[in-house]
PAFI-731121 format. One record per residue: residue number from 1; residue in one letter; chain; x, y, z of N, C-alpha, C, O in turn. Coordinates in nm, 4 decimals. Layout:
<pts>
   resi   resn   chain        n_u        n_v        n_w       ca_u       ca_v       ca_w        c_u        c_v        c_w        o_u        o_v        o_w
    NUM      a       A          X          Y          Z          X          Y          Z          X          Y          Z          X          Y          Z
...
</pts>
This chain:
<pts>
   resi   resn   chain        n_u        n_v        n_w       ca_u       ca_v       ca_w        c_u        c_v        c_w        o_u        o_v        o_w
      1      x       A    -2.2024     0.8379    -2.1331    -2.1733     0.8539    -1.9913    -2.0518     0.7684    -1.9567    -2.0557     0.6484    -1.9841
      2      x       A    -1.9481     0.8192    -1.9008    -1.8189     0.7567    -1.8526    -1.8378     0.6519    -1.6766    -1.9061     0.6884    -1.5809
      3      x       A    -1.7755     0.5565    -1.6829    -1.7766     0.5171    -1.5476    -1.6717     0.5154    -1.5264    -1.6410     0.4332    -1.4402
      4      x       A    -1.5819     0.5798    -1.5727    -1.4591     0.5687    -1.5161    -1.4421     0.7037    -1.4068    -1.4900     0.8165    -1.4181
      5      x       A    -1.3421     0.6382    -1.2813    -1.3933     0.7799    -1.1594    -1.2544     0.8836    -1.1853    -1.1422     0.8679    -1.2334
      6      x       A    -1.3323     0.9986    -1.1233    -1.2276     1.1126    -1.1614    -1.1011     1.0764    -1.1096    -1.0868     1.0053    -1.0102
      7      x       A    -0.9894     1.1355    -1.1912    -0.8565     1.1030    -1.1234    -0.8599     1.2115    -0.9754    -0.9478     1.2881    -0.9359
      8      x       A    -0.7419     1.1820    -0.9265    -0.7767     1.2145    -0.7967    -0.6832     1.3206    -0.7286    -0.6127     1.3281    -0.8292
      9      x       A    -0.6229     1.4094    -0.6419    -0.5628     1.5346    -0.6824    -0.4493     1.4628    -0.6034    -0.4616     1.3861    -0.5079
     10      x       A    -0.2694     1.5305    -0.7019    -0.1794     1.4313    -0.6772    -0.1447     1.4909    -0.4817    -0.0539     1.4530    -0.4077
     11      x       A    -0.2289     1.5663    -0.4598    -0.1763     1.6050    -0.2881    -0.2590     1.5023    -0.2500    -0.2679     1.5222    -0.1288
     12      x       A    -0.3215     1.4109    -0.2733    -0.4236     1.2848    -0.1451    -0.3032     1.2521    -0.0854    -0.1929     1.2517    -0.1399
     13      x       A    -0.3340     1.2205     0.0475    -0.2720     1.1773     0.1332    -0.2964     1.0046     0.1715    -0.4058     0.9579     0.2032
     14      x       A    -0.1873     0.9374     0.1616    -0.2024     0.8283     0.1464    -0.1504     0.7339     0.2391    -0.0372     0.7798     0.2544
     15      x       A    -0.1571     0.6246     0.3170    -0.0496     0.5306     0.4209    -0.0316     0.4329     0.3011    -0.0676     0.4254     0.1837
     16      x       A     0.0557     0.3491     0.4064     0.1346     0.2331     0.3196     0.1111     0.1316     0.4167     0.1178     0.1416     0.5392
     17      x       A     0.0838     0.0366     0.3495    -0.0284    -0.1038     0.4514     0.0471    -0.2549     0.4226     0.1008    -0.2914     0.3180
     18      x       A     0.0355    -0.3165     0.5281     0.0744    -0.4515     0.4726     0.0013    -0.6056     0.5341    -0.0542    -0.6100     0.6439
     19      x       A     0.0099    -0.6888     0.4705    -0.0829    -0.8137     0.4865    -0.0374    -0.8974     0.5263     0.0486    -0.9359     0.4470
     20      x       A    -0.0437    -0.9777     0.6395     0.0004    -1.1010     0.6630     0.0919    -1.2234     0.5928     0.1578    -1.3175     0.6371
     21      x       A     0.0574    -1.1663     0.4468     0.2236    -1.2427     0.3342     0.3306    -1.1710     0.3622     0.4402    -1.2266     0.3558
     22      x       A     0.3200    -1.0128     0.4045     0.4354    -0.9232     0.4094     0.4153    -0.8303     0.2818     0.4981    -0.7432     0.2551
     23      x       A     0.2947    -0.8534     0.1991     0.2726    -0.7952     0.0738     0.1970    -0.6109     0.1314     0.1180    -0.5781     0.2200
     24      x       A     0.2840    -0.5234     0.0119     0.2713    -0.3936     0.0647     0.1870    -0.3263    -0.0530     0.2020    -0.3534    -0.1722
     25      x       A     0.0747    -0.2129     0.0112     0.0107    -0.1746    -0.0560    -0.0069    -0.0506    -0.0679     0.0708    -0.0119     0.0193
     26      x       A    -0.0698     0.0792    -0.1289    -0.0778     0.1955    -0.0692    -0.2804     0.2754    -0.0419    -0.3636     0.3054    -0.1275
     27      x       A    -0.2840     0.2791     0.0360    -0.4226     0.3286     0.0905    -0.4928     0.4512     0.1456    -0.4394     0.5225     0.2305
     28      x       A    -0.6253     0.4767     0.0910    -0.6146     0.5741     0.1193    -0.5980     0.6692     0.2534    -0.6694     0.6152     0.3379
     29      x       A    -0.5411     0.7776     0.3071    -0.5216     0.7728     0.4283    -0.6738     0.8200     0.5433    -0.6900     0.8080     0.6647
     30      x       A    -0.7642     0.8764     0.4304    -0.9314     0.9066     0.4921    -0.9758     0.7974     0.4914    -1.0893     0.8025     0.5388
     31      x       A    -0.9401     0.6654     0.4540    -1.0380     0.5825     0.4676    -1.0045     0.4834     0.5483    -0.8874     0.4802     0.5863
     32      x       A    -1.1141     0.3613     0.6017    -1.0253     0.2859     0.6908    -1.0014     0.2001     0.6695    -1.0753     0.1554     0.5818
     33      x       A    -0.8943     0.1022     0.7161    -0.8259     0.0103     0.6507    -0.9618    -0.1066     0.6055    -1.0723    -0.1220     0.6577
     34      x       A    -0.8952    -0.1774     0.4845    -0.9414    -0.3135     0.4624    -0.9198    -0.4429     0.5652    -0.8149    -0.4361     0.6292
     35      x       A    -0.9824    -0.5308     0.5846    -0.9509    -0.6230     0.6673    -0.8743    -0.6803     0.5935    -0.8782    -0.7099     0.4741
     36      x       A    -0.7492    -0.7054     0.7331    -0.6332    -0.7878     0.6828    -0.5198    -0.6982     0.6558    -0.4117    -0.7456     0.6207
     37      x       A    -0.5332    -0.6031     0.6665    -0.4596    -0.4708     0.6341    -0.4188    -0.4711     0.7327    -0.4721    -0.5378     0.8214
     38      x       A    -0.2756    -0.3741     0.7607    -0.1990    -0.2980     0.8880    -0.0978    -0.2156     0.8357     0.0025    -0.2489     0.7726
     39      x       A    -0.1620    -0.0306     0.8918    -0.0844     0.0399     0.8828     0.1243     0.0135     0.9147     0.1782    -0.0398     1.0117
     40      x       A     0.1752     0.0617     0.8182     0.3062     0.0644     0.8437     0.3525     0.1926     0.9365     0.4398     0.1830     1.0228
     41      x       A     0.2847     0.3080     0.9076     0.3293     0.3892     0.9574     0.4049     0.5325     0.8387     0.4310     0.6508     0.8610
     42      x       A     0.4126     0.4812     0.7655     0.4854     0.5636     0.6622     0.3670     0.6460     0.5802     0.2759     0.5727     0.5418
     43      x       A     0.3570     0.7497     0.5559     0.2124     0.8424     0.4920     0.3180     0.9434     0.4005     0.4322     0.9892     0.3988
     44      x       A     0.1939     0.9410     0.3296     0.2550     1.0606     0.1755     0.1803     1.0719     0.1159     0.0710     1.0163     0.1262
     45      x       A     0.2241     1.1685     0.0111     0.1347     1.1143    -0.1518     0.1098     0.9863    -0.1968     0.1507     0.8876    -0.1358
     46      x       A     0.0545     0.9811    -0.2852     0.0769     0.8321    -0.3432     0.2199     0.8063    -0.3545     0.2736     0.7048    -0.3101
     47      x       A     0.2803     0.9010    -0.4150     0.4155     0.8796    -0.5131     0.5307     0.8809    -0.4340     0.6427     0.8449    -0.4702
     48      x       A     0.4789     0.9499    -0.2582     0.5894     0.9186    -0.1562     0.5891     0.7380    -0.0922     0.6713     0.6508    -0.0640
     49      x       A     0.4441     0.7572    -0.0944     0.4497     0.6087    -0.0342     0.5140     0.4991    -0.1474     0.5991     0.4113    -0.1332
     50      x       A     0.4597     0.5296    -0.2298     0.5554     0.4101    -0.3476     0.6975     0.3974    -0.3657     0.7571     0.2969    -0.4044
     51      x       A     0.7532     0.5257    -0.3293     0.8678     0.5286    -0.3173     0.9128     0.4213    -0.2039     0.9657     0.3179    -0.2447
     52      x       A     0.8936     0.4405    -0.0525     0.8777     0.4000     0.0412     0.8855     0.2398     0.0175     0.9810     0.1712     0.0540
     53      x       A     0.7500     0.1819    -0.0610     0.7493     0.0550    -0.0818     0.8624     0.0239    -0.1994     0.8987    -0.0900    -0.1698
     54      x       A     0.9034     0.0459    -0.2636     0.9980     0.0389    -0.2933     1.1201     0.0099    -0.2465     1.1953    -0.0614    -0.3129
     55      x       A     1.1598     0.0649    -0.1165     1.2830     0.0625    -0.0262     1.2648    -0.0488     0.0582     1.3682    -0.1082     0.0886
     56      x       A     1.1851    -0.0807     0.0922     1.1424    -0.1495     0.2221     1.1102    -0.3202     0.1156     1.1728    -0.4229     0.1419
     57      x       A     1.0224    -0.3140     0.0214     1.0057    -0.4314    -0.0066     1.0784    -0.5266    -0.0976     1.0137    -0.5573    -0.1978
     58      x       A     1.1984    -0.5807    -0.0861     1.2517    -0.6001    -0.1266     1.2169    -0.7456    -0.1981     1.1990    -0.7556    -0.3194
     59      x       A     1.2112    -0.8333    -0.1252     1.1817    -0.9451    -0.2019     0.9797    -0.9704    -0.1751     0.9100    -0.9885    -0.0752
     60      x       A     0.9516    -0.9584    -0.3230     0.7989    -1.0083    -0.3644     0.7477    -1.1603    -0.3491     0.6337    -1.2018    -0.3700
     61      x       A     0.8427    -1.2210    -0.3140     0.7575    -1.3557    -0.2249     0.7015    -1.3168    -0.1442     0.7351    -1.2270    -0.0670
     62      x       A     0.5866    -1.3879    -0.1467     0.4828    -1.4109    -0.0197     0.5356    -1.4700     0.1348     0.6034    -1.5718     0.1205
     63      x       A     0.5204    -1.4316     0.2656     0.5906    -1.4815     0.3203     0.5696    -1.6217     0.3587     0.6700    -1.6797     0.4001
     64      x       A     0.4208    -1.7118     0.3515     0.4189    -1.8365     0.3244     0.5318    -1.9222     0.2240     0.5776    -2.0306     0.2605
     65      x       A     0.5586    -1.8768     0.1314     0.6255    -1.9086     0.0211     0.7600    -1.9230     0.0626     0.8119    -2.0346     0.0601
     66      x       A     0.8635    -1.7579     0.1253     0.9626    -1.7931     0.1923     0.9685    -1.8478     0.3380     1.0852    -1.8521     0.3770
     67      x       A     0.8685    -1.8956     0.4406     0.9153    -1.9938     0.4669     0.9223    -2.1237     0.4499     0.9958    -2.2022     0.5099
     68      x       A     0.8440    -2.1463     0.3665     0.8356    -2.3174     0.2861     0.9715    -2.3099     0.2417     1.0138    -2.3718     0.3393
     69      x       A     1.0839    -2.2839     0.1705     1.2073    -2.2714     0.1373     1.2236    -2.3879     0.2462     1.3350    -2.4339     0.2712
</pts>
């Protein structure tokens, strides 16, 4: 018996979320956010939203981190 869960069909519809570091994630768009989470506004596939985070997140410091600088 497998526990691994079915892959998932590449049309899910997905948002793009971010956390109080400024750290970006992608979620599902039927479900509701995690605490600590906040919609960006940007929705796609998975593979649109990653794109997305991609453009937008430029530097992977935490934002605690850049403002201690």
């Amino acid at each position: 018996m497998s526990t691994s869960p079915a892959p998932r069909p590449a049309e899910d519809q997905y948002v793009v979320v971010v956390n109080h570091e400024e750290q970006y994630s992608v979620w599902f768009a039927e479900r509701a956010l995690p605490a600590g989470w906040t919609a960006t506004g940007a929705q796609g596939t998975r593979q649109e939203c990653l794109d997305h985070i991609e453009q937008v997140w430029t530097d992977l410091t935490p934002r605690s981190v850049r403002a201690s600088r």
